[in-house]
HTML snippet that shows the backbone in 3Dmol.js (N, CA, C, O; Angstrom):
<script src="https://3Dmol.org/build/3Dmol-min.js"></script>
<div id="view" style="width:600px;height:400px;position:relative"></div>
<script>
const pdb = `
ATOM      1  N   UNK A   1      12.847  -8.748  46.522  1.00  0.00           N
ATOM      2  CA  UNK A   1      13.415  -9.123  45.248  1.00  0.00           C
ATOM      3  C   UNK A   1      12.695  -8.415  44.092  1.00  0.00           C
ATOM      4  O   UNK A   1      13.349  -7.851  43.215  1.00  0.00           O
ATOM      5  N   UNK A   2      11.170  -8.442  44.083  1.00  0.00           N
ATOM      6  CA  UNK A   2      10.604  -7.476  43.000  1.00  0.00           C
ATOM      7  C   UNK A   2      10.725  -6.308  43.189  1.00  0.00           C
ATOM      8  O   UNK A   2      10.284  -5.532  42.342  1.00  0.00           O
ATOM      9  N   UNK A   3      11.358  -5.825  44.352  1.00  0.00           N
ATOM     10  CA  UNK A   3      11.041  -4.171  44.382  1.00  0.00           C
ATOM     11  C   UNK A   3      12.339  -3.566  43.832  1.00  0.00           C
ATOM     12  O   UNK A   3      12.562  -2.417  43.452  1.00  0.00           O
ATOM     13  N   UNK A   4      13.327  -4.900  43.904  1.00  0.00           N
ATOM     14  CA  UNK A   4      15.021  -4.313  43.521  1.00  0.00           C
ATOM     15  C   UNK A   4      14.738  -4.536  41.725  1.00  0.00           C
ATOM     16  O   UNK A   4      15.248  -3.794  40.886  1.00  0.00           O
ATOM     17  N   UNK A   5      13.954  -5.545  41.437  1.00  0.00           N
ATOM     18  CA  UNK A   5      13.985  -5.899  39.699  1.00  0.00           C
ATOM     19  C   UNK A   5      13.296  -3.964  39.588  1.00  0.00           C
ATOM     20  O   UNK A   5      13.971  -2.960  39.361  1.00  0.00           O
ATOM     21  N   UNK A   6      11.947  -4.044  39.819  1.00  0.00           N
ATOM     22  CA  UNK A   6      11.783  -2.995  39.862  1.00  0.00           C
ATOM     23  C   UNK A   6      11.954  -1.708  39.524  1.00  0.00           C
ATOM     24  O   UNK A   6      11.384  -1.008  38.687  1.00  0.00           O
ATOM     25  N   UNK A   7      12.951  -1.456  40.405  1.00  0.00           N
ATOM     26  CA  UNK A   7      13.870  -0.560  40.649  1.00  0.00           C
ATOM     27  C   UNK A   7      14.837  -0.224  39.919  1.00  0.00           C
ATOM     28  O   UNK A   7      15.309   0.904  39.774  1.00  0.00           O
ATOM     29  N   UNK A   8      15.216  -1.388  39.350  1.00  0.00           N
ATOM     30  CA  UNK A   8      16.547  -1.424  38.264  1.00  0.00           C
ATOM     31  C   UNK A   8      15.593  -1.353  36.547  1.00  0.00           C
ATOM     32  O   UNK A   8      15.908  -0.988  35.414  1.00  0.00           O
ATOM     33  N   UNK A   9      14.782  -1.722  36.959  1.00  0.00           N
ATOM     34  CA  UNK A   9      14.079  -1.371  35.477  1.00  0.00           C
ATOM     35  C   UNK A   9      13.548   0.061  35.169  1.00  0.00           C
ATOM     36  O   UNK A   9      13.461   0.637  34.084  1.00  0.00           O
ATOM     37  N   UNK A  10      13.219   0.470  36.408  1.00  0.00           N
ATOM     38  CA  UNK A  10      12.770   1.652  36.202  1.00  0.00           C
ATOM     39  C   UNK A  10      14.295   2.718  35.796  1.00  0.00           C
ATOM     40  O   UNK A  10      14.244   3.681  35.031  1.00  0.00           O
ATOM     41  N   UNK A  11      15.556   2.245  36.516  1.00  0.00           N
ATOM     42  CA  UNK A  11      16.138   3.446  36.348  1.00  0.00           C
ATOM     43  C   UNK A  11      16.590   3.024  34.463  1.00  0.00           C
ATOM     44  O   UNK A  11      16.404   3.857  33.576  1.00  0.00           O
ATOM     45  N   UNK A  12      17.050   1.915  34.241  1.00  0.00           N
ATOM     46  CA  UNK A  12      17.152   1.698  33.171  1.00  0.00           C
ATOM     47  C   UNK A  12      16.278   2.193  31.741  1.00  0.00           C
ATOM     48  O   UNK A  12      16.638   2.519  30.610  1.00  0.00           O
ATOM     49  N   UNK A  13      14.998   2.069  32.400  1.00  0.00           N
ATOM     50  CA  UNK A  13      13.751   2.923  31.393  1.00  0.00           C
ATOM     51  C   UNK A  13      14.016   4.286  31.878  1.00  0.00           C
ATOM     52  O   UNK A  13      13.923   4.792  30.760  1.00  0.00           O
ATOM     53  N   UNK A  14      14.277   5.314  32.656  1.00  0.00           N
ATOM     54  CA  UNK A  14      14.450   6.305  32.347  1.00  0.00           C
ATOM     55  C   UNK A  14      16.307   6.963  32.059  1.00  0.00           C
ATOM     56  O   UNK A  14      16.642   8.145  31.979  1.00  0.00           O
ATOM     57  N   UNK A  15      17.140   5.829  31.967  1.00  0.00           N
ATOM     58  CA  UNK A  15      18.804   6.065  31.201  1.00  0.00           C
ATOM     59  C   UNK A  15      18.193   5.676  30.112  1.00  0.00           C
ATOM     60  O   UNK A  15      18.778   6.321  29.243  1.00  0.00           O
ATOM     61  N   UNK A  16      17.204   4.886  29.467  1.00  0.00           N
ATOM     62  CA  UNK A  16      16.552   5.264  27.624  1.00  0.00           C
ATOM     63  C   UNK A  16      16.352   6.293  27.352  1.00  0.00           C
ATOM     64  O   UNK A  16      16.953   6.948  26.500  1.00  0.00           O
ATOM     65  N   UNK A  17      15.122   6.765  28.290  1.00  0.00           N
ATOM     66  CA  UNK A  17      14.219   7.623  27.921  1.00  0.00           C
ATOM     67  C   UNK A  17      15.556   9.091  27.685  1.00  0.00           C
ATOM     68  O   UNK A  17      15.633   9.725  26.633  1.00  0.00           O
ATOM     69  N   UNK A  18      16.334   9.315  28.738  1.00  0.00           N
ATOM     70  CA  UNK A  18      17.144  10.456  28.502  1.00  0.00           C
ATOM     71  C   UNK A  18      18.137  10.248  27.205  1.00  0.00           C
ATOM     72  O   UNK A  18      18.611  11.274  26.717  1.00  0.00           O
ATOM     73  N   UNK A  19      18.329   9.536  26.877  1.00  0.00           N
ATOM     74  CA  UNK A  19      19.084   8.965  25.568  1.00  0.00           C
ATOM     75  C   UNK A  19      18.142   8.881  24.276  1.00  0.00           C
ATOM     76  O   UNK A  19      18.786   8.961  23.230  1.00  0.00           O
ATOM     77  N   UNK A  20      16.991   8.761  24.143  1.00  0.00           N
ATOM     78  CA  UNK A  20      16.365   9.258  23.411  1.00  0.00           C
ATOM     79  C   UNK A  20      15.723  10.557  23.133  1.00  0.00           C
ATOM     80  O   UNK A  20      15.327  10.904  22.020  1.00  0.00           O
ATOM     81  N   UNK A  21      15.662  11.112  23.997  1.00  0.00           N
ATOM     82  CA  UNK A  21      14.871  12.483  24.420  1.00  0.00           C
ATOM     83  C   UNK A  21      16.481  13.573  23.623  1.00  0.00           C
ATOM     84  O   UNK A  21      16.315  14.690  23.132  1.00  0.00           O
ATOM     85  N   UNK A  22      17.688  12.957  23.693  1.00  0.00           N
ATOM     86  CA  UNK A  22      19.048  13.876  23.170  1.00  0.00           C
ATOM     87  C   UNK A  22      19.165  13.449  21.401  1.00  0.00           C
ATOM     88  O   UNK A  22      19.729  14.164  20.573  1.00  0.00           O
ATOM     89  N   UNK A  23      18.613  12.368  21.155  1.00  0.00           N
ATOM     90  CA  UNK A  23      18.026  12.262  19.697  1.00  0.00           C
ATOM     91  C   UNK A  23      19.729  12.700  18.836  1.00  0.00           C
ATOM     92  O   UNK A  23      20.859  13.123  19.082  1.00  0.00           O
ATOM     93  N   UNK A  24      19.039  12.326  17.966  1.00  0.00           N
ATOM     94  CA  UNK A  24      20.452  12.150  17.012  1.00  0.00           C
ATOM     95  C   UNK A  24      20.081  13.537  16.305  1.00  0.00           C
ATOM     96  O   UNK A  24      19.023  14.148  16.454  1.00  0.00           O
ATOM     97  N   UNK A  25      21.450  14.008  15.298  1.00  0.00           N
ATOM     98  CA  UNK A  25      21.363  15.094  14.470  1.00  0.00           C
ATOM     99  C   UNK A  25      20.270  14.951  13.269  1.00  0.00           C
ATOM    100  O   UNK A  25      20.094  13.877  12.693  1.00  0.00           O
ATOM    101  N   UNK A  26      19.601  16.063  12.969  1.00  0.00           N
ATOM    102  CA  UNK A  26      19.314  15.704  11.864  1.00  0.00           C
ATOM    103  C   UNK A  26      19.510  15.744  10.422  1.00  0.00           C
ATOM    104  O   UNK A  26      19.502  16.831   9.844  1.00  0.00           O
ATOM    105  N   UNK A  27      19.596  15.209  10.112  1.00  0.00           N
ATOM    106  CA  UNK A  27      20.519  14.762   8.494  1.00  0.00           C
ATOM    107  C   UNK A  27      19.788  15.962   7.086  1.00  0.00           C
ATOM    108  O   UNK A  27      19.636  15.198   6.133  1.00  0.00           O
ATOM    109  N   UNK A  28      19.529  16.769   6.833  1.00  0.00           N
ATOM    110  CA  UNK A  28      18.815  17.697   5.897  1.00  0.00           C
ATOM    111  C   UNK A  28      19.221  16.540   4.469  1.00  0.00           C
ATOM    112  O   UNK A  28      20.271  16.139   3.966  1.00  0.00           O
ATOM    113  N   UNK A  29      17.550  16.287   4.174  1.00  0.00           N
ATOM    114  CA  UNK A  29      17.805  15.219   2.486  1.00  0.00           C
ATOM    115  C   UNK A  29      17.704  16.559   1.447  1.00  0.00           C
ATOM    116  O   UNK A  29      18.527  16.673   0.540  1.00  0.00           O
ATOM    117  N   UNK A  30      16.810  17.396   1.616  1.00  0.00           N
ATOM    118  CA  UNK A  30      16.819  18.198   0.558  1.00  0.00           C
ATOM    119  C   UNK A  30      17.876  19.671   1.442  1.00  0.00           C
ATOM    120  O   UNK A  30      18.055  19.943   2.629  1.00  0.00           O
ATOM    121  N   UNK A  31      18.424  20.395  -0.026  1.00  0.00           N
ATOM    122  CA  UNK A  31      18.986  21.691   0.191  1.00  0.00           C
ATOM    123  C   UNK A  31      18.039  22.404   1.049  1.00  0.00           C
ATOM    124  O   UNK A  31      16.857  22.061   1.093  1.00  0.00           O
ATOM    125  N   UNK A  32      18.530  23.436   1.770  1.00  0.00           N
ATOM    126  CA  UNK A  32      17.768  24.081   2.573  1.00  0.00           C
ATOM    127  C   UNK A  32      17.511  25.335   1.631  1.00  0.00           C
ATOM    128  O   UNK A  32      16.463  25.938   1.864  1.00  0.00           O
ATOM    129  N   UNK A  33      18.460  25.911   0.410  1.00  0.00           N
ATOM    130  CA  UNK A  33      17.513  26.859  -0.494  1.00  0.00           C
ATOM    131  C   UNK A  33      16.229  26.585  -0.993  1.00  0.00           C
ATOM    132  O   UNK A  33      15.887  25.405  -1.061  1.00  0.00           O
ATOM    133  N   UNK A  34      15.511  27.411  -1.331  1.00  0.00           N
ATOM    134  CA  UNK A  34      14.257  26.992  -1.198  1.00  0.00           C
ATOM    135  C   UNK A  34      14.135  27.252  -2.588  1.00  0.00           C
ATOM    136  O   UNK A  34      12.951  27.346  -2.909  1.00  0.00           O
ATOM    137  N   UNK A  35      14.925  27.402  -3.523  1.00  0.00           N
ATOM    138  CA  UNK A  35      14.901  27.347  -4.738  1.00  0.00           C
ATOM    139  C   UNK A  35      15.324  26.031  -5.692  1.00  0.00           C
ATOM    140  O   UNK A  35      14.803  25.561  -6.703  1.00  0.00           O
ATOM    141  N   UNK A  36      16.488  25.655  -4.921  1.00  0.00           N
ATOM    142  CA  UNK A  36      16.457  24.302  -5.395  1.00  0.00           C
ATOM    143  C   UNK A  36      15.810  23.267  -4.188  1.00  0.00           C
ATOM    144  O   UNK A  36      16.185  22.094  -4.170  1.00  0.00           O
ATOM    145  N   UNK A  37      14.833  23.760  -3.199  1.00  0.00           N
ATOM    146  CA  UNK A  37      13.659  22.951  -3.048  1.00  0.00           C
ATOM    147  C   UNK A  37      13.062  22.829  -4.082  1.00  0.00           C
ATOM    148  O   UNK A  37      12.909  21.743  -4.642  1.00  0.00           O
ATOM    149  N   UNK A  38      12.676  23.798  -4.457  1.00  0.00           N
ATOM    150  CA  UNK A  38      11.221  24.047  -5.312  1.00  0.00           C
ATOM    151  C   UNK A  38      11.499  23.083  -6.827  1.00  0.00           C
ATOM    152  O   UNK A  38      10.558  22.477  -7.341  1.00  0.00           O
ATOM    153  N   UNK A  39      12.739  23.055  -7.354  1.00  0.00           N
ATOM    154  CA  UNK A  39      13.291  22.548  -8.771  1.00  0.00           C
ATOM    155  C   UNK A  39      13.223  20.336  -7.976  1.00  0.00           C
ATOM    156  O   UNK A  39      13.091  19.385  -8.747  1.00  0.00           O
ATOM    157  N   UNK A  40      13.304  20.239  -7.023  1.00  0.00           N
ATOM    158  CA  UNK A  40      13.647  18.856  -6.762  1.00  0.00           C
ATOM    159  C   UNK A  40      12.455  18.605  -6.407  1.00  0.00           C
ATOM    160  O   UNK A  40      12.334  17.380  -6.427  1.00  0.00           O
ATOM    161  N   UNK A  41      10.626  19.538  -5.801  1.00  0.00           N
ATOM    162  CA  UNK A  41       9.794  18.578  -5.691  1.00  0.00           C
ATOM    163  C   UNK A  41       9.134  18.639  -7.123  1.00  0.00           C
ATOM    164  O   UNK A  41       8.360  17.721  -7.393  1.00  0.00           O
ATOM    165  N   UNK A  42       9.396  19.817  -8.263  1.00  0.00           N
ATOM    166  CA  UNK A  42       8.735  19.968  -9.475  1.00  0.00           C
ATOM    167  C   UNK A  42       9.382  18.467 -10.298  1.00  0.00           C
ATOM    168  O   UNK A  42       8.719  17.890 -11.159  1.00  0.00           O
ATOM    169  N   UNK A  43      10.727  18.004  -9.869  1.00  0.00           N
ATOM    170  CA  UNK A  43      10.666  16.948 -10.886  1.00  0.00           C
ATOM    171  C   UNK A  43      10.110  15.245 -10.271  1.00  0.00           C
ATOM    172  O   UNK A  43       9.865  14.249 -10.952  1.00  0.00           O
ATOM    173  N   UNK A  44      10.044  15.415  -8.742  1.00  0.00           N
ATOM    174  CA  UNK A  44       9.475  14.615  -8.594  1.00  0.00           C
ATOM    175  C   UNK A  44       7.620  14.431  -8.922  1.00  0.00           C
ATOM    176  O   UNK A  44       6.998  13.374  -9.035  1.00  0.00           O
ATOM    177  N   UNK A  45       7.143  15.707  -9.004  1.00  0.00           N
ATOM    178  CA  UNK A  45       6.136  15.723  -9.421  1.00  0.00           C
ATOM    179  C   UNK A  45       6.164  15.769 -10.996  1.00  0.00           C
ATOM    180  O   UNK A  45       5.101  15.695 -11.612  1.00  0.00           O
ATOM    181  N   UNK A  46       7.228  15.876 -11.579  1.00  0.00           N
ATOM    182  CA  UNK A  46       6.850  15.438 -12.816  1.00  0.00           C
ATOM    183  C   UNK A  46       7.392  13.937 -12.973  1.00  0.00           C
ATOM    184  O   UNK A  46       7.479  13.624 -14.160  1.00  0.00           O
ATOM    185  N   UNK A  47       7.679  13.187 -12.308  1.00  0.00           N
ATOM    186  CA  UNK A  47       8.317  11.787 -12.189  1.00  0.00           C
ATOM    187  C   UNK A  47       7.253  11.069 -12.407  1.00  0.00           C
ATOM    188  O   UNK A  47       7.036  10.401 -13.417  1.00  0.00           O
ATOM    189  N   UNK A  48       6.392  11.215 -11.235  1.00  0.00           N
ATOM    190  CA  UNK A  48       4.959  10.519 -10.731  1.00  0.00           C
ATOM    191  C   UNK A  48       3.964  10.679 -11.582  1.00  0.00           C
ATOM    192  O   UNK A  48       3.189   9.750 -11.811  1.00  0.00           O
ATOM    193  N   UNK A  49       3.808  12.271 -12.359  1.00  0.00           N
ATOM    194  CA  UNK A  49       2.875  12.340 -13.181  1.00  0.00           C
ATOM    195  C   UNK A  49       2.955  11.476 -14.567  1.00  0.00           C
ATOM    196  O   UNK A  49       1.980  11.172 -15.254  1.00  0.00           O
ATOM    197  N   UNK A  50       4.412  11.119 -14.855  1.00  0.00           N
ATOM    198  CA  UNK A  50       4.314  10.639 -16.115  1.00  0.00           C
ATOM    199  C   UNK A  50       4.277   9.169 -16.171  1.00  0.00           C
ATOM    200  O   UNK A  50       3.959   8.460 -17.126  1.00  0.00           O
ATOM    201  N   UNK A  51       4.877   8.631 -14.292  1.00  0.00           N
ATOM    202  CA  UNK A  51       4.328   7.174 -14.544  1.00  0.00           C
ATOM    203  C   UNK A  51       2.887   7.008 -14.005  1.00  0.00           C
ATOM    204  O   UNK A  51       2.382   5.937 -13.666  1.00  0.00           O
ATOM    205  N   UNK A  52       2.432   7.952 -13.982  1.00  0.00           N
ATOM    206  CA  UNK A  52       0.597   7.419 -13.654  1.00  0.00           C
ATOM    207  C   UNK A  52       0.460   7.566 -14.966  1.00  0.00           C
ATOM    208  O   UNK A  52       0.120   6.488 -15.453  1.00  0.00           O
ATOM    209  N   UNK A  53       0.586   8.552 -15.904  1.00  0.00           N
ATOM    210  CA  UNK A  53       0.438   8.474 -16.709  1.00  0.00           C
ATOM    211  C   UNK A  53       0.655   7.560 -17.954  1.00  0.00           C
ATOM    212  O   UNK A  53      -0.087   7.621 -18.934  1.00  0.00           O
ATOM    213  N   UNK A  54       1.734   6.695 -17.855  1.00  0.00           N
ATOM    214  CA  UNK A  54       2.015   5.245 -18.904  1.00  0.00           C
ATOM    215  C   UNK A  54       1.503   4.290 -18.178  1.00  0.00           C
ATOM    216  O   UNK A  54       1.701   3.184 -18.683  1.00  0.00           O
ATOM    217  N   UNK A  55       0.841   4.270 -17.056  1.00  0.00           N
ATOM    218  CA  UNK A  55      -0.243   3.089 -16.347  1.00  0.00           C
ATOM    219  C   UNK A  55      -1.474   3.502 -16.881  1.00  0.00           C
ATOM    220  O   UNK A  55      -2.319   2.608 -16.910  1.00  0.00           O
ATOM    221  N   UNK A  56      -1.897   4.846 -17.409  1.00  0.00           N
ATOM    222  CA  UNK A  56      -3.368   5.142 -17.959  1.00  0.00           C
ATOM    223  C   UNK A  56      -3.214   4.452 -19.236  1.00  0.00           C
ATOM    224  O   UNK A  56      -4.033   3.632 -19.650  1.00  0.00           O
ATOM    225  N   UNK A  57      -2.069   4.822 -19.902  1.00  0.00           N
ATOM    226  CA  UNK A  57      -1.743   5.021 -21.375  1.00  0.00           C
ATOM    227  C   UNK A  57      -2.038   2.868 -21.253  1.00  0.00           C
ATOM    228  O   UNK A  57      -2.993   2.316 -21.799  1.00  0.00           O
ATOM    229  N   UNK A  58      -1.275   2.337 -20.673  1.00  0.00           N
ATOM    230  CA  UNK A  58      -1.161   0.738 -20.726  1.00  0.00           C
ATOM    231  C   UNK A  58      -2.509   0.096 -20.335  1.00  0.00           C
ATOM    232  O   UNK A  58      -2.858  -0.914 -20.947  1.00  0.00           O
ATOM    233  N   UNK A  59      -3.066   0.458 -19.643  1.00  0.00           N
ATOM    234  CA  UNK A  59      -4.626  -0.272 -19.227  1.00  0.00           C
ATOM    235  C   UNK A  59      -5.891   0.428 -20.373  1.00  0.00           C
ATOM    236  O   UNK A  59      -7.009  -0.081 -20.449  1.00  0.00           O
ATOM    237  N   UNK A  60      -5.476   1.657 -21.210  1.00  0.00           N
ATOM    238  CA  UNK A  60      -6.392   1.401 -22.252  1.00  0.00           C
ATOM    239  C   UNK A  60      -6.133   1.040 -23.438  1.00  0.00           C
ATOM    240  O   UNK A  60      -6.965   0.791 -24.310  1.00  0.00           O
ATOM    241  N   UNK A  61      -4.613   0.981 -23.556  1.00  0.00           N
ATOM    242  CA  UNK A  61      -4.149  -0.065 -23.994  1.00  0.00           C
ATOM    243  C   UNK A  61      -4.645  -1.804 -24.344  1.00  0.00           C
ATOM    244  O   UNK A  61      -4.878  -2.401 -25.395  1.00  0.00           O
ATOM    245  N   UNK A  62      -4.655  -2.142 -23.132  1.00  0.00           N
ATOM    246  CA  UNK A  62      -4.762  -3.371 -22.607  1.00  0.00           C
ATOM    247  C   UNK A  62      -6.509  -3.140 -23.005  1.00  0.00           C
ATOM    248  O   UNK A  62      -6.945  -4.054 -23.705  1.00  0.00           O
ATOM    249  N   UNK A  63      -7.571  -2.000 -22.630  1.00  0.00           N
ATOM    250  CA  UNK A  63      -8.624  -2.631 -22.600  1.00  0.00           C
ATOM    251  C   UNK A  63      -9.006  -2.486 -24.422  1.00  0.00           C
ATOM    252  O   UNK A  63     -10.133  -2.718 -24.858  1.00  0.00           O
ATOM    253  N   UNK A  64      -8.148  -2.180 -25.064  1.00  0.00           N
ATOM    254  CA  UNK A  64      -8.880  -1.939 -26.387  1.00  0.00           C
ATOM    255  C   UNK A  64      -8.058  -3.152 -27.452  1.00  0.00           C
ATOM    256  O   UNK A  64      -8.328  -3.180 -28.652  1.00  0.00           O
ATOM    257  N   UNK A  65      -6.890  -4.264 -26.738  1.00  0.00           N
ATOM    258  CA  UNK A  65      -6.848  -5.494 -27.052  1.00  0.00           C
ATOM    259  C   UNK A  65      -8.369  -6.188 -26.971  1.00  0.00           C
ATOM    260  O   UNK A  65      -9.082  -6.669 -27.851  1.00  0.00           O
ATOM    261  N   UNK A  66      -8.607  -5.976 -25.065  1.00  0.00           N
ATOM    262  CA  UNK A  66     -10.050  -7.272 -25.133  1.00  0.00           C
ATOM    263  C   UNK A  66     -10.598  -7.291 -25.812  1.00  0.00           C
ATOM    264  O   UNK A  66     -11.031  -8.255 -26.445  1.00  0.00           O
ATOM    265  N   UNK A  67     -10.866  -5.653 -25.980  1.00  0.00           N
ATOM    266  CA  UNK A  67     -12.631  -5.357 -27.018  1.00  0.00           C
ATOM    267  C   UNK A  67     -11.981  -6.213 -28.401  1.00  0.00           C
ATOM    268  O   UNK A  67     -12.430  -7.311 -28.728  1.00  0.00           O
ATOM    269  N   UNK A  68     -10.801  -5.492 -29.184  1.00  0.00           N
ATOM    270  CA  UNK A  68     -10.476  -6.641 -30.362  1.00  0.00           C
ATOM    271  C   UNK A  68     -10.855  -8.164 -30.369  1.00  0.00           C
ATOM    272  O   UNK A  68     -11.535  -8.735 -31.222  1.00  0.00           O
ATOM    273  N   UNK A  69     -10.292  -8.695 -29.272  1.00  0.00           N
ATOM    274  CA  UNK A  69     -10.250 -10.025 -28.965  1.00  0.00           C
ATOM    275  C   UNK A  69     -11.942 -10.115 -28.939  1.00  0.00           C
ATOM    276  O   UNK A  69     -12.502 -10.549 -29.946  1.00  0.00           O
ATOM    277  N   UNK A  70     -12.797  -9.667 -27.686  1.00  0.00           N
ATOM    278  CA  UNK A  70     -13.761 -10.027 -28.085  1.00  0.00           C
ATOM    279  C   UNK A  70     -14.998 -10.279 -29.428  1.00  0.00           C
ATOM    280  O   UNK A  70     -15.866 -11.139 -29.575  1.00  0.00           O
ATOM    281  N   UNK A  71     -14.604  -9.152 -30.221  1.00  0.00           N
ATOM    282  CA  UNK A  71     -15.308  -9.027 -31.533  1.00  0.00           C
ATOM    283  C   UNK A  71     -14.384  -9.635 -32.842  1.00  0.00           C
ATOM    284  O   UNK A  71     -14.488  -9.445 -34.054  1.00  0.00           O
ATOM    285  N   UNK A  72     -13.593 -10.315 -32.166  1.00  0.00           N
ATOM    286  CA  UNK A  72     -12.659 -11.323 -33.657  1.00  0.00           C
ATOM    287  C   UNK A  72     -12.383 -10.408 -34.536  1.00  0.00           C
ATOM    288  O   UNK A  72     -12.418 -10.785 -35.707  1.00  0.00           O
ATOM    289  N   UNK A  73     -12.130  -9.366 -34.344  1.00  0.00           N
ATOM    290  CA  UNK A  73     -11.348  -8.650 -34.947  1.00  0.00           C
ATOM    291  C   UNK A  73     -10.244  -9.033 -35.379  1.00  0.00           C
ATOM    292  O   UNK A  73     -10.278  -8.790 -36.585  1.00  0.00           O
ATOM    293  N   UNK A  74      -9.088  -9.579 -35.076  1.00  0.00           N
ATOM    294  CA  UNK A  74      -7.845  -9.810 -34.766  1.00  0.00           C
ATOM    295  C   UNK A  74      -7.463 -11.312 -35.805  1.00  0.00           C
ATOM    296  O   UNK A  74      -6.389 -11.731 -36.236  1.00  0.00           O
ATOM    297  N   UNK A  75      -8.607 -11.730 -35.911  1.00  0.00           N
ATOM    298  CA  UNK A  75      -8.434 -13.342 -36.603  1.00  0.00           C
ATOM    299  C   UNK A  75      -9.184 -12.888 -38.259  1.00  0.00           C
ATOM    300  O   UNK A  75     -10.251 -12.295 -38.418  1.00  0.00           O
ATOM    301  N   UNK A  76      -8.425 -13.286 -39.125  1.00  0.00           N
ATOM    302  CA  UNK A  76      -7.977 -13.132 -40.619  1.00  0.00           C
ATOM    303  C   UNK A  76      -9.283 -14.069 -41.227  1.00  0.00           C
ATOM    304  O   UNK A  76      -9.164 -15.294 -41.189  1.00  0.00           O
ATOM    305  N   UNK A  77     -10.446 -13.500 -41.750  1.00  0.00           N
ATOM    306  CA  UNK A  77     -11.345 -14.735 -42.239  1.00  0.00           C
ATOM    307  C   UNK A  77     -10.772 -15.098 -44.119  1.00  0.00           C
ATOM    308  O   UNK A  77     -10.539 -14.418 -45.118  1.00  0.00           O
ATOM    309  N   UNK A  78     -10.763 -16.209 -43.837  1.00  0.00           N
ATOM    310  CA  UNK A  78     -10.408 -16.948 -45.465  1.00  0.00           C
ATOM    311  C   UNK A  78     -11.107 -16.399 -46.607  1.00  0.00           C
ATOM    312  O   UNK A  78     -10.562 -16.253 -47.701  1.00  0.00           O
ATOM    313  N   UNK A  79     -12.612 -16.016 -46.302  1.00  0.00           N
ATOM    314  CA  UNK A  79     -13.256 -15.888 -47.856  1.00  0.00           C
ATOM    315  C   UNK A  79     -13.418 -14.409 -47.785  1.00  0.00           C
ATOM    316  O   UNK A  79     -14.383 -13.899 -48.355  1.00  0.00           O
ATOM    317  N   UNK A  80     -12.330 -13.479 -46.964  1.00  0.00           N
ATOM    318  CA  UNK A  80     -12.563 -11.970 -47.104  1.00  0.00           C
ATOM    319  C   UNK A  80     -12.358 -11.747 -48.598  1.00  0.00           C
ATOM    320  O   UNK A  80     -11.844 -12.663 -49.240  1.00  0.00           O
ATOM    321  N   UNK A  81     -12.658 -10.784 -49.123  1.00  0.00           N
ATOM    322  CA  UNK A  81     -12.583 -10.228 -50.871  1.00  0.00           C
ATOM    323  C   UNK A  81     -11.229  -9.437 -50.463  1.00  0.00           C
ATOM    324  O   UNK A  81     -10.922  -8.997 -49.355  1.00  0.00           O
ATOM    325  N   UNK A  82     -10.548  -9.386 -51.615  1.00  0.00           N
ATOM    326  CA  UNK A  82      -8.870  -8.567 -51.798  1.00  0.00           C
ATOM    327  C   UNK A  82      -9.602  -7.538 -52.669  1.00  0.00           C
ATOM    328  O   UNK A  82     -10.382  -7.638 -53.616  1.00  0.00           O
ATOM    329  N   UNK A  83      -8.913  -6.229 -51.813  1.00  0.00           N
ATOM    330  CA  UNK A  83      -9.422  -4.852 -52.458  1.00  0.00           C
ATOM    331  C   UNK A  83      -8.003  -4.619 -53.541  1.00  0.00           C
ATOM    332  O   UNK A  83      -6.950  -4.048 -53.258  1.00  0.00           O
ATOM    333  N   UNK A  84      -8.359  -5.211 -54.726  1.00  0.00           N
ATOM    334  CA  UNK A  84      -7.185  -5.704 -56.168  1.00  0.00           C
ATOM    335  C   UNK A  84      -8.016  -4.151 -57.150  1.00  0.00           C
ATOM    336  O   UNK A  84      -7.655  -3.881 -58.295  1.00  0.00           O
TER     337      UNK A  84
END
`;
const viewer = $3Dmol.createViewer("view");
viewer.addModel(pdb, "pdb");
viewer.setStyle({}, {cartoon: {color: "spectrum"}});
viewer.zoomTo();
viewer.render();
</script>
């Protein structure tokens, strides 16, 4: 009885294996000119550069609130003098 399970598993693992091994087509995402390669990874590299870049721009942003916040900058004192 195990040698027939076996047996049937094995041929079954290799009717996969030949069905995978014939693999599907492959689908081309980018043009195969290599000119408008070159134009589709330049704007993804300019995509990426400019949102790392508004994550630099926002966290010193963000760190030059704290520093305000920390030195009360930000809060209006009552007996300041009016430059009249």
């Amino acid at each position: 009885m195990i040698i027939k399970a076996l047996a049937f598993i094995s041929i079954l693992f290799t009717q996969a294996m030949t069905l995978c091994a014939q693999g599907e087509q492959k689908i081309e995402v980018f043009t195969s000119v290599s000119y408008d390669r070159f134009i589709i990874y330049q704007a993804l590299v300019l995509f990426w550069a400019g949102i790392i870049g508004l994550i630099v721009i926002i966290a010193m942003k963000l760190k030059d609130l704290r520093r305000t916040r920390e030195m009360d900058i930000d809060r209006e004192e009552k007996d300041a003098p009016f430059l009249d």
